[in-house]
VOLUM-589935 format. One line per field, with one value per residue: residue number from 1; x, y, z of N, C-alpha, C, CB in turn. Coordinates in Angstrom, 3 decimals, always signed. Glycine has a CB too. Layout:
# VOLUM-589935
n <- c(NUM	...)
npx <- c(X	...)
npy <- c(Y	...)
npz <- c(Z	...)
capx <- c(X	...)
capy <- c(Y	...)
capz <- c(Z	...)
cpx <- c(X	...)
cpy <- c(Y	...)
cpz <- c(Z	...)
cbpx <- c(X	...)
cbpy <- c(Y	...)
cbpz <- c(Z	...)
# end
This chain:
# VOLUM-589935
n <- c(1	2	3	4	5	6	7	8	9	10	11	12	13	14	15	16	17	18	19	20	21	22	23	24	25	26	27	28	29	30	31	32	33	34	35	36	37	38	39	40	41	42	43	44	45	46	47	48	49	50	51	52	53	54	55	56	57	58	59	60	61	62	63	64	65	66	67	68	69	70	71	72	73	74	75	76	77	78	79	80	81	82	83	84	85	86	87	88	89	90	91	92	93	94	95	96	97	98	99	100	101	102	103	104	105	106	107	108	109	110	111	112	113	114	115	116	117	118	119	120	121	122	123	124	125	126	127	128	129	130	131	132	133	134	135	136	137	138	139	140	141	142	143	144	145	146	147	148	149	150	151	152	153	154	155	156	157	158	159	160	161	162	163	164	165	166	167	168	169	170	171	172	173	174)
npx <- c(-49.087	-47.442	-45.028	-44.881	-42.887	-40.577	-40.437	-40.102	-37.796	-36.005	-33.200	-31.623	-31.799	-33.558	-35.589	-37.468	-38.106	-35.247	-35.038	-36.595	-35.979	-33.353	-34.434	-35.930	-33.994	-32.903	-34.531	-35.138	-33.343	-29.757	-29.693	-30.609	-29.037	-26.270	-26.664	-26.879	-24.361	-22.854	-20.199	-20.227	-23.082	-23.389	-22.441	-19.338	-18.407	-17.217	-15.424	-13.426	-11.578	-9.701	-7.368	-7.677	-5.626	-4.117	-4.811	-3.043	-1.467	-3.086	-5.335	-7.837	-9.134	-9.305	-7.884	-8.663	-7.605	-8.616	-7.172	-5.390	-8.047	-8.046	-6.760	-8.876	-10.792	-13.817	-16.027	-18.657	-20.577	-22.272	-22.287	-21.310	-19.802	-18.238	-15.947	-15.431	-13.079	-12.282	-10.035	-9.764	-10.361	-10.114	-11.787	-14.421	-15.791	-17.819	-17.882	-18.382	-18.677	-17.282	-17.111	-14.768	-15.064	-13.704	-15.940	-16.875	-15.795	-14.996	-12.523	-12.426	-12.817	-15.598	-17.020	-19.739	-21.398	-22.209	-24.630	-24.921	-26.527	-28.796	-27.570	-25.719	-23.175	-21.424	-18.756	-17.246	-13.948	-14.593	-14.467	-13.848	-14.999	-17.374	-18.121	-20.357	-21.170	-23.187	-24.568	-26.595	-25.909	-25.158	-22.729	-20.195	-16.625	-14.230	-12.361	-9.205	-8.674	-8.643	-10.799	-11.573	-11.975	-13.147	-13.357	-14.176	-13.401	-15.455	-14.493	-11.225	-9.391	-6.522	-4.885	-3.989	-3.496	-5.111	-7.124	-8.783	-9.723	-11.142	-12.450	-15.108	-16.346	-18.169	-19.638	-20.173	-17.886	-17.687)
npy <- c(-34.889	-32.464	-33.054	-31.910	-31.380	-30.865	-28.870	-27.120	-25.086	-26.094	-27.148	-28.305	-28.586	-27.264	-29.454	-29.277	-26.590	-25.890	-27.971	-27.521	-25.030	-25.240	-26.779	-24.900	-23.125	-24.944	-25.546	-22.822	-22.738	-21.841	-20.126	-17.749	-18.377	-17.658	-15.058	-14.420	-14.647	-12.969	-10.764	-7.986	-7.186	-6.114	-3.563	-3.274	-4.046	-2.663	-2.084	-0.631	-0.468	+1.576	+2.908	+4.485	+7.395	+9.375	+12.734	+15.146	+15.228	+14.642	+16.469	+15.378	+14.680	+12.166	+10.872	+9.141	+8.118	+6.331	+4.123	+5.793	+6.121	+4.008	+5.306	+5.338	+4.506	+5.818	+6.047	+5.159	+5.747	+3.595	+2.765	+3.646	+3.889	+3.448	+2.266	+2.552	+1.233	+1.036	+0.770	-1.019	+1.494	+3.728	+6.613	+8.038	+10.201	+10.722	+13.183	+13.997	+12.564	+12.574	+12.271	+12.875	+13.606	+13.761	+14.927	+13.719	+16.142	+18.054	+19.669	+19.740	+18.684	+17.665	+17.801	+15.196	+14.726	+12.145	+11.308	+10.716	+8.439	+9.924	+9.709	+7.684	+8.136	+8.184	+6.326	+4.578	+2.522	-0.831	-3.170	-3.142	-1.526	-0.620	+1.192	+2.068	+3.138	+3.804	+4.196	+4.611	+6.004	+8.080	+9.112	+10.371	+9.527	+10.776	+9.623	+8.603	+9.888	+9.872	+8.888	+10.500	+9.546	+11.394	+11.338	+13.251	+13.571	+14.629	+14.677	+13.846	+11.184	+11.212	+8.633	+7.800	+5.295	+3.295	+3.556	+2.820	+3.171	+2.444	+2.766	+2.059	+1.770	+1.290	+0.212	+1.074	+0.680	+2.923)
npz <- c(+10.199	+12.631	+14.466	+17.804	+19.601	+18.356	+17.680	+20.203	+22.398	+23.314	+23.759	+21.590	+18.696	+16.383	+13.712	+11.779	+10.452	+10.207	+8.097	+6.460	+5.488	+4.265	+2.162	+1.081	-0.098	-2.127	-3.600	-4.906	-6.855	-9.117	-9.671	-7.775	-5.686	-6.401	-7.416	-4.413	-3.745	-5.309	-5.209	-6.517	-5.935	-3.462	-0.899	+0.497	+3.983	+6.689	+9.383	+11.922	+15.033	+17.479	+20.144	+22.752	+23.910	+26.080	+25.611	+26.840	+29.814	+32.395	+31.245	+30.725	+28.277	+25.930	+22.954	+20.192	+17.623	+13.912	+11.860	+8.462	+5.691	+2.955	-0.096	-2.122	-1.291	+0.108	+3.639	+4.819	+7.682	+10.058	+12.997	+15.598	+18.873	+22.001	+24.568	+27.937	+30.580	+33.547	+36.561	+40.121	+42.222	+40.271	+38.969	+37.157	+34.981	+31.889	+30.339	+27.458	+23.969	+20.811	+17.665	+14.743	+11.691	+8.246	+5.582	+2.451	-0.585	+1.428	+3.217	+5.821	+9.068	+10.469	+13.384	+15.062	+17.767	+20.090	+21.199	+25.545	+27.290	+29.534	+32.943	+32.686	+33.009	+34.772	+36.016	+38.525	+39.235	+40.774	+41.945	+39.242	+36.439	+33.744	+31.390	+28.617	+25.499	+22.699	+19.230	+16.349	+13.055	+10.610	+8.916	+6.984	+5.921	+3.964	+1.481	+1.935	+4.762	+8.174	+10.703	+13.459	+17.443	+20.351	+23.221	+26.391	+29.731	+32.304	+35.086	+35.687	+37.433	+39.095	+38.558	+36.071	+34.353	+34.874	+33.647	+30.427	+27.735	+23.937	+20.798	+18.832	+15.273	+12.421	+9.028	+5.775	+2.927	-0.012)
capx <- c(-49.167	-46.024	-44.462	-44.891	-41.808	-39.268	-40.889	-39.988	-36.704	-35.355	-31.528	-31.986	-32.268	-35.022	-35.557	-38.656	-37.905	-33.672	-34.453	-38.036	-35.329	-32.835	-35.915	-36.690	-32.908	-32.373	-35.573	-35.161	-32.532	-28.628	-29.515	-30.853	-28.039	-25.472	-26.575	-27.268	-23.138	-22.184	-19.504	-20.437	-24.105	-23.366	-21.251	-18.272	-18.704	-15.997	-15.212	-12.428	-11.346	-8.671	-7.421	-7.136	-4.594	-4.616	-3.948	-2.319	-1.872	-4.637	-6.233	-8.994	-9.359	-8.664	-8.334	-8.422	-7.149	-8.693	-6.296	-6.176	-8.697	-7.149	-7.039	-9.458	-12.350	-14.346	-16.366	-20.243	-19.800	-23.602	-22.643	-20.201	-19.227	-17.420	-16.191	-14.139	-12.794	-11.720	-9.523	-10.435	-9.730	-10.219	-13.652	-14.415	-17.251	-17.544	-18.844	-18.617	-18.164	-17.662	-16.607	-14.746	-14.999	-13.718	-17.130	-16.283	-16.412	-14.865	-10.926	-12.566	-13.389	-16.673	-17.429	-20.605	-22.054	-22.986	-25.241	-24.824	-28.204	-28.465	-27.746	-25.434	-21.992	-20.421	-18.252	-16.016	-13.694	-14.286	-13.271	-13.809	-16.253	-17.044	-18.843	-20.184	-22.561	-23.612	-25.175	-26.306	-25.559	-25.132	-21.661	-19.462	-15.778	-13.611	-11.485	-7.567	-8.837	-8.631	-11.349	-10.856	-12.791	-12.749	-13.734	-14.193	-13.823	-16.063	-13.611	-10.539	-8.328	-4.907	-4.016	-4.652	-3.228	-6.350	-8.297	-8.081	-10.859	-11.447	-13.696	-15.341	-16.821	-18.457	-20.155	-19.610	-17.081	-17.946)
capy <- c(-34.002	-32.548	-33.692	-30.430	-31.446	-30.598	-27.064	-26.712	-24.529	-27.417	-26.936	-29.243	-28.239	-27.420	-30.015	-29.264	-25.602	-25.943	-28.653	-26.739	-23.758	-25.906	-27.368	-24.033	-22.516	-25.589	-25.101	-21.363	-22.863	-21.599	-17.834	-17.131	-18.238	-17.123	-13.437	-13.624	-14.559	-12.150	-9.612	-6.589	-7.169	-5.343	-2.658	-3.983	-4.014	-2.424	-2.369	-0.204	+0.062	+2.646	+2.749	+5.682	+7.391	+10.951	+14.077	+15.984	+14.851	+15.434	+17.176	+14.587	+14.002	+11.069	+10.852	+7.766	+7.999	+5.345	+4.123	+5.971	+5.122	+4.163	+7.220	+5.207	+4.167	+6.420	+5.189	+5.206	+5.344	+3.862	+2.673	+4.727	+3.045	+3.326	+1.507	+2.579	+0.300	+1.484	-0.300	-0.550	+2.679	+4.704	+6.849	+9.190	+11.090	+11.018	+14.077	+14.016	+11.690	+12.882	+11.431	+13.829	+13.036	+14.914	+14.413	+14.075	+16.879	+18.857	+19.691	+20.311	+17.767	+18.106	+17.027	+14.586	+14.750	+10.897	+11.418	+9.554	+8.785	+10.218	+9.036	+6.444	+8.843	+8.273	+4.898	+4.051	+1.023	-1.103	-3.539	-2.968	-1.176	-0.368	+2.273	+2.045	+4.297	+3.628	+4.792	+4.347	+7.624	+8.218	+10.028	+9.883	+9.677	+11.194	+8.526	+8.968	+10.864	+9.478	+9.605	+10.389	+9.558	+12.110	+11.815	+14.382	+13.311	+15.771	+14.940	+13.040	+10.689	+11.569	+7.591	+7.691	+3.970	+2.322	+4.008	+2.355	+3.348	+2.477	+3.943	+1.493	+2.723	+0.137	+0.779	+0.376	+1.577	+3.266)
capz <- c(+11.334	+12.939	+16.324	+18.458	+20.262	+17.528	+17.973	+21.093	+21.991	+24.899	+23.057	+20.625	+16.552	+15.382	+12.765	+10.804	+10.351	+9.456	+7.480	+5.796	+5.210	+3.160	+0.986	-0.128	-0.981	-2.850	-4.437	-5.955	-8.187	-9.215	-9.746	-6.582	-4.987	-7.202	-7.002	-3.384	-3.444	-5.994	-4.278	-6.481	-5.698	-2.127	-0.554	+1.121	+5.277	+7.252	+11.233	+12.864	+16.452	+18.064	+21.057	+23.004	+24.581	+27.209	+24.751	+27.433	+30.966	+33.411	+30.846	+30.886	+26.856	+24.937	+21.362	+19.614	+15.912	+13.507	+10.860	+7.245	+4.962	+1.681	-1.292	-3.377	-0.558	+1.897	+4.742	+5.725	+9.259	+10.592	+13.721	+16.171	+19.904	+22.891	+25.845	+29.102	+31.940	+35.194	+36.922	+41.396	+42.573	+39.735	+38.835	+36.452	+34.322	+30.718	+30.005	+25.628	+23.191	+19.615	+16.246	+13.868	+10.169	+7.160	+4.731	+1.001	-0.977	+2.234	+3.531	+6.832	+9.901	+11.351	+14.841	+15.425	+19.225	+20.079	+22.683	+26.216	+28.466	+31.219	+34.416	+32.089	+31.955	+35.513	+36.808	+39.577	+39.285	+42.370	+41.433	+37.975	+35.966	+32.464	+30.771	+27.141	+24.569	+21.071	+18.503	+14.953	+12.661	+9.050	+9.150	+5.940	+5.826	+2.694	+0.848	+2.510	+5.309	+9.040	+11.618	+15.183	+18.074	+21.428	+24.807	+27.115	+30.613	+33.367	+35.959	+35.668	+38.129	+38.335	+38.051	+34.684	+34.317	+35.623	+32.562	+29.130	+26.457	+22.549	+20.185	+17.276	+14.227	+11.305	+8.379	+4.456	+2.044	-1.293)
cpx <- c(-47.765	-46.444	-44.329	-43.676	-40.776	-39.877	-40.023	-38.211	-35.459	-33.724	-31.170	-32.465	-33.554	-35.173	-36.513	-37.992	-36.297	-34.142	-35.928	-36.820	-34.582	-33.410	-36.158	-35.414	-32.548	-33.333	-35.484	-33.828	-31.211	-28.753	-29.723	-29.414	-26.995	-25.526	-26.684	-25.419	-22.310	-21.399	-20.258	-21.926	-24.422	-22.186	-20.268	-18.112	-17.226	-16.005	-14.128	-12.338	-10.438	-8.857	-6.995	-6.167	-5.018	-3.996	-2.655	-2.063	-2.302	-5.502	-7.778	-10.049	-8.390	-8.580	-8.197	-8.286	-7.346	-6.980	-6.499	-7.389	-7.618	-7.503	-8.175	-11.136	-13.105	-15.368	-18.103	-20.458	-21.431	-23.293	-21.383	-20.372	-18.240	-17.241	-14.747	-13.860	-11.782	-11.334	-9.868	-9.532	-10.071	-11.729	-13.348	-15.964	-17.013	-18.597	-19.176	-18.050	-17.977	-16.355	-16.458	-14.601	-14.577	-14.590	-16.485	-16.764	-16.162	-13.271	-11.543	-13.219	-14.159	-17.257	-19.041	-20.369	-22.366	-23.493	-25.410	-26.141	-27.763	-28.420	-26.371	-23.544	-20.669	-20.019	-17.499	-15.554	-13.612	-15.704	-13.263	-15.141	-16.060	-18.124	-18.525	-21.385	-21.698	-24.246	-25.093	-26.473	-25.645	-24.313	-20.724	-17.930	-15.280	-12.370	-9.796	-7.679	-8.797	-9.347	-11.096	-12.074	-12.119	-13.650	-13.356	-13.973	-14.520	-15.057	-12.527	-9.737	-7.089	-4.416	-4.979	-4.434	-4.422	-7.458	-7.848	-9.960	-10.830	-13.003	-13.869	-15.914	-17.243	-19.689	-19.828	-19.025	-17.732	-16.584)
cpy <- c(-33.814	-32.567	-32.036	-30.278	-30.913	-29.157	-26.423	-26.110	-25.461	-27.719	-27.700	-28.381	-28.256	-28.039	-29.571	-27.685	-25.140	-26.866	-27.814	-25.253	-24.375	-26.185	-26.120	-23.267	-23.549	-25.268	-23.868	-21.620	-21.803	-20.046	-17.447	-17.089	-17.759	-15.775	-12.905	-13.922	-13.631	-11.075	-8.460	-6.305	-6.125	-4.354	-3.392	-3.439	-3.636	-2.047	-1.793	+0.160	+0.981	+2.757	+4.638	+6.375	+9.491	+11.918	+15.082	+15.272	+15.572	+16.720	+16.205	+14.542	+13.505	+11.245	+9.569	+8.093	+6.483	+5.095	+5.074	+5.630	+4.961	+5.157	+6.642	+4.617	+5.129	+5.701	+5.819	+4.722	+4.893	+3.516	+3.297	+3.636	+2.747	+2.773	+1.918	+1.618	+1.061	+0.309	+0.478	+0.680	+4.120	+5.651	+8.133	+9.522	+11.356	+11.851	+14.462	+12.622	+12.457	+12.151	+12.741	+13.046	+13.844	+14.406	+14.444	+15.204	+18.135	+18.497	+19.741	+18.774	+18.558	+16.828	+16.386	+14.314	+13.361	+11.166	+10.661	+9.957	+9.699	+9.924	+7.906	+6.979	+8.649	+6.480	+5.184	+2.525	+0.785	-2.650	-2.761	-2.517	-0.240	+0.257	+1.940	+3.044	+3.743	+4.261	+4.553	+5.978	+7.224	+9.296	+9.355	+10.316	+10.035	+9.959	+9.202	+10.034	+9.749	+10.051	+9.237	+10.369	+10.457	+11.643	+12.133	+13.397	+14.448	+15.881	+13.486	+12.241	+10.867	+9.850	+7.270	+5.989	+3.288	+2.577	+3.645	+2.230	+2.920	+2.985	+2.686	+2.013	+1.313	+0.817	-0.010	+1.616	+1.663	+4.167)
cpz <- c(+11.918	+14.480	+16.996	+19.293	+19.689	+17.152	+18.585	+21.335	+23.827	+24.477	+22.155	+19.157	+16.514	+13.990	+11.671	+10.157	+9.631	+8.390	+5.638	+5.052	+3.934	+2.005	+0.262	-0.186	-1.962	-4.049	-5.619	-7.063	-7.763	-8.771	-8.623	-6.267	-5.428	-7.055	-5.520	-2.934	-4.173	-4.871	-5.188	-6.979	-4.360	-1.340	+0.317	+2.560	+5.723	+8.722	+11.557	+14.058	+16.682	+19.174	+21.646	+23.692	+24.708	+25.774	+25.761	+28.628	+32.124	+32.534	+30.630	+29.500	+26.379	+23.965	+21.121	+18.351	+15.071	+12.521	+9.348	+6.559	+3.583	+0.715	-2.269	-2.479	+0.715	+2.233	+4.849	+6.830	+9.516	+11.894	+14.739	+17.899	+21.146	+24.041	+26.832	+30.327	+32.639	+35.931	+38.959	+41.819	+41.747	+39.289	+38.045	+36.079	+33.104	+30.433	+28.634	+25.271	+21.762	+18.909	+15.402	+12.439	+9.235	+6.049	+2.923	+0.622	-0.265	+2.513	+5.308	+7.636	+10.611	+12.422	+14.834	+17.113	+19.250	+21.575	+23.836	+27.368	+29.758	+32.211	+33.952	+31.852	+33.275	+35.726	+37.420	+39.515	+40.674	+41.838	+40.198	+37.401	+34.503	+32.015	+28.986	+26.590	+23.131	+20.609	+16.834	+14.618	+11.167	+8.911	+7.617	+6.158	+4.474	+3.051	+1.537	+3.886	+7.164	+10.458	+12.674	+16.124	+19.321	+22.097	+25.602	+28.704	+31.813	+34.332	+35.781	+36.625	+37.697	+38.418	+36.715	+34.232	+34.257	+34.211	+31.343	+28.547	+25.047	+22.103	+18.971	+16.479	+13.325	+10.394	+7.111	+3.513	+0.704	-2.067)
cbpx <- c(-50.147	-44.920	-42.168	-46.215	-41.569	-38.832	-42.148	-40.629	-37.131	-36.471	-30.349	-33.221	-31.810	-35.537	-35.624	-40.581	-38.272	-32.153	-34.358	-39.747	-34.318	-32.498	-37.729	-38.322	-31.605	-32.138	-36.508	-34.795	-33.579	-28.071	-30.820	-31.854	-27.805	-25.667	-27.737	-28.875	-22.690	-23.193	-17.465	-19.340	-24.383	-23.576	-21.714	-16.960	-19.396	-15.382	-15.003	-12.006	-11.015	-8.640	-6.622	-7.732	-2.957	-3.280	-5.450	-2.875	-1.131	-3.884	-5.594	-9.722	-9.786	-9.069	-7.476	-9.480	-5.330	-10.171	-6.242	-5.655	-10.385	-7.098	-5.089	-8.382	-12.164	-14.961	-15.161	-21.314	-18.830	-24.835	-23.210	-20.930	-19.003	-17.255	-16.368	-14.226	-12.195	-12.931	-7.611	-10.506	-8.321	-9.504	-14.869	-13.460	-17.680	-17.339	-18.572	-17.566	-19.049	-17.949	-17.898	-13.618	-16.216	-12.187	-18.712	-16.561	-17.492	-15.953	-9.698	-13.466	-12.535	-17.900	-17.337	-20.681	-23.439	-22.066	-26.225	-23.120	-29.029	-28.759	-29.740	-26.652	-22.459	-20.853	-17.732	-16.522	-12.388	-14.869	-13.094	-13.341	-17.030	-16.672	-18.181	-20.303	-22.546	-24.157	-24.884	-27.428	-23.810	-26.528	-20.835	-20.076	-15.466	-13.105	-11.710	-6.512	-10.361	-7.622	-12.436	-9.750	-13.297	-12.608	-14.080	-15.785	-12.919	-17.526	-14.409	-10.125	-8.447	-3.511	-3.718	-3.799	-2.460	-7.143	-8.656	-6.730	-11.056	-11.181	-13.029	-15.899	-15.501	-19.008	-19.909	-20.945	-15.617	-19.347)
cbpy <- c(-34.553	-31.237	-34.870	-30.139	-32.528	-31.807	-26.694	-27.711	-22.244	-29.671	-27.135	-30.202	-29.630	-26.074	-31.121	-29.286	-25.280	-26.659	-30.653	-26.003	-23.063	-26.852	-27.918	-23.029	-22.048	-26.904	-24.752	-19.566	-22.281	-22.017	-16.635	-17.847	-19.100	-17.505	-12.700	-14.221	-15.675	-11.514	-9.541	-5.857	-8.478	-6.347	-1.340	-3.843	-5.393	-1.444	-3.971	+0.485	-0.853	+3.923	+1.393	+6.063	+6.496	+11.333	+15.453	+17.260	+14.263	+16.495	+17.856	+15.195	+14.751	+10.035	+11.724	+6.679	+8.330	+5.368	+2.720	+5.711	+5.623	+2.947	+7.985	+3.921	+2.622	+8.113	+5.457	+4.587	+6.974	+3.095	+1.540	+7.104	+2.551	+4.011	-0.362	+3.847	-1.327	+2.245	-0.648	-1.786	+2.339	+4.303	+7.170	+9.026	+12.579	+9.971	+15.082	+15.434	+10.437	+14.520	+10.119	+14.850	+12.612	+15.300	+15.677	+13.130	+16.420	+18.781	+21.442	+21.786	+16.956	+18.676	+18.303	+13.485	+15.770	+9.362	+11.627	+9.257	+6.923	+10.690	+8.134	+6.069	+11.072	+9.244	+3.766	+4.247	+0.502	+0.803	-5.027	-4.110	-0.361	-1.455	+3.933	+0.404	+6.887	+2.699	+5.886	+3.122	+8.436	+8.456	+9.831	+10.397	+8.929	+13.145	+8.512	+9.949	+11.832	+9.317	+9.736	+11.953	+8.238	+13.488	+11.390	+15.449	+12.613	+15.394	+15.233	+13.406	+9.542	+12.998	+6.211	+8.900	+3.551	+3.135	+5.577	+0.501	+4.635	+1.043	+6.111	+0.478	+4.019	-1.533	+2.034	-0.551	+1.078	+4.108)
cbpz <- c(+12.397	+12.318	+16.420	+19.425	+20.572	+16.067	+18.889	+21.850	+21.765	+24.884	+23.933	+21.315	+15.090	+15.052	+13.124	+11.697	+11.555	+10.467	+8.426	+7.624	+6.529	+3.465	+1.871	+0.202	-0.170	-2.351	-3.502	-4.822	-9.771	-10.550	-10.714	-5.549	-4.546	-8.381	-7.697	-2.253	-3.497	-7.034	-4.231	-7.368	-5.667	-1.276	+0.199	+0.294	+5.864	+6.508	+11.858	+12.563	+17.291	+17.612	+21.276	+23.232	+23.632	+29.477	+24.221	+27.550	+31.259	+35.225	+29.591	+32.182	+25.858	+24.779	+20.251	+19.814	+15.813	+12.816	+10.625	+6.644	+4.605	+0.927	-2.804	-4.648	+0.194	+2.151	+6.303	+5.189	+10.603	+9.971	+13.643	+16.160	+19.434	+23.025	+25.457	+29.829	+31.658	+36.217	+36.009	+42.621	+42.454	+38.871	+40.623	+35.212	+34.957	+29.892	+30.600	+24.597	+23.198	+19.390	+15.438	+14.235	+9.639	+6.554	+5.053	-0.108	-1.026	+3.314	+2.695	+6.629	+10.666	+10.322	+16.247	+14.498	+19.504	+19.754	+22.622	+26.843	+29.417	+31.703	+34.848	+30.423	+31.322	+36.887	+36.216	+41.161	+38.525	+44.066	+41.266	+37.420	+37.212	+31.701	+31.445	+26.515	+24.953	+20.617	+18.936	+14.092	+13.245	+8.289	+11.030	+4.607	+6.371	+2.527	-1.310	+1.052	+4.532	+8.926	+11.555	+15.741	+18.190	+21.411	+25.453	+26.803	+30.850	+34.158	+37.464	+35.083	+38.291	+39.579	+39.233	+33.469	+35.357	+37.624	+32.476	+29.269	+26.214	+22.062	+19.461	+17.083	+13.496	+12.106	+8.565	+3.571	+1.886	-1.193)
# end
C-alpha cells in the first residue's frame, strides 16, 4: 500500500512518482533513449530578441531589427512577443504591433498584425510599468533574410528615454 503522504505537494519530492518515472526509462531499454537523444531526430529550436530603438523622433515607431538569419537556415517563427517599460513619468499607447518577414520563395516582406486585447494597449510609468502581448503564429522566415519587429505607438511622450521596448520571436529552423 502506498504512504499517501509522499503524494502530497508540501515541497518535498515526490518520491513514488520520480522514482516510478526512472523505473520505466530505464526499463524501455538503449533505443528508446538513444533516439529520443538523436539531434537529427528533431528540428533545431531557435530564440531571438531585438531591441528597439525610435525610427524617427517623436514619430512614435520603433523598429526592432532581429539579427540575419544565416544563407543556409530559415526560420519558423511560432511564437512572436513583446514587452515595453515606462519609466515614472512617462505614458503611452501602443496602438500596432507587427512582425515583417520575407517568406521563402518571396523577395518581398510581408507584414503580420499580432493582435493586442483590448483594454490591454495603454500604460503610464508611475513608478514603473510594463506592457506586454504575445502570440503564437505560423510565420516563415527566408534563409539570409532578417526579420523586423514594429511598434506603432497611438500617442507618444516626448521623453522618449523613459521608454525601452524589445520584440522576441522563437521557433525552429529548417
Amino acid at each position: 500500500m502506498i504512504n499517501r503522504q509522499n503524494w502530497t505537494s508540501s515541497g518535498r519530492v515526490l518520491r513514488y512518482p520520480v522514482v516510478l518515472g526512472f523505473a520505466l526509462l530505464a526499463s524501455a531499454g538503449p533505443g528508446l533513449c538513444a533516439s529520443a537523444q538523436t539531434p537529427a531526430a528533431s528540428p533545431r529550436g531557435a530564440g531571438l530578441s531585438a531591441a528597439c530603438s525610435l525610427v524617427a523622433s517623436g514619430s512614435g515607431t520603433l523598429e526592432c531589427n532581429f539579427p540575419v538569419l544565416p544563407p543556409d537556415k530559415g526560420l519558423e517563427i511560432q511564437y512572436v512577443s513583446a514587452e515595453c517599460t515606462a519609466n515614472a513619468g512617462v505614458s503611452s499607447e501602443v496602438a500596432a504591433f507587427q512582425i515583417l518577414t520575407v517568406p521563402p520563395n518571396s523577395n518581398v516582406a510581408v507584414p503580420y498584425n499580432v493582435p493586442i486585447a483590448s483594454g490591454q494597449n495603454a500604460f503610464v510609468g508611475s513608478p514603473t510599468a510594463v506592457w506586454t502581448a504575445g502570440k503564437s503564429v505560423k510565420l516563415f522566415a527566408k534563409a539570409g533574410t532578417s526579420p523586423v519587429g514594429l511598434i506603432y505607438m497611438g500617442y507618444f511622450a516626448t521623453h522618449t528615454p523613459g521608454l525601452v521596448c524589445t520584440v522576441s520571436i522563437s521557433g525552429v529552423t529548417f
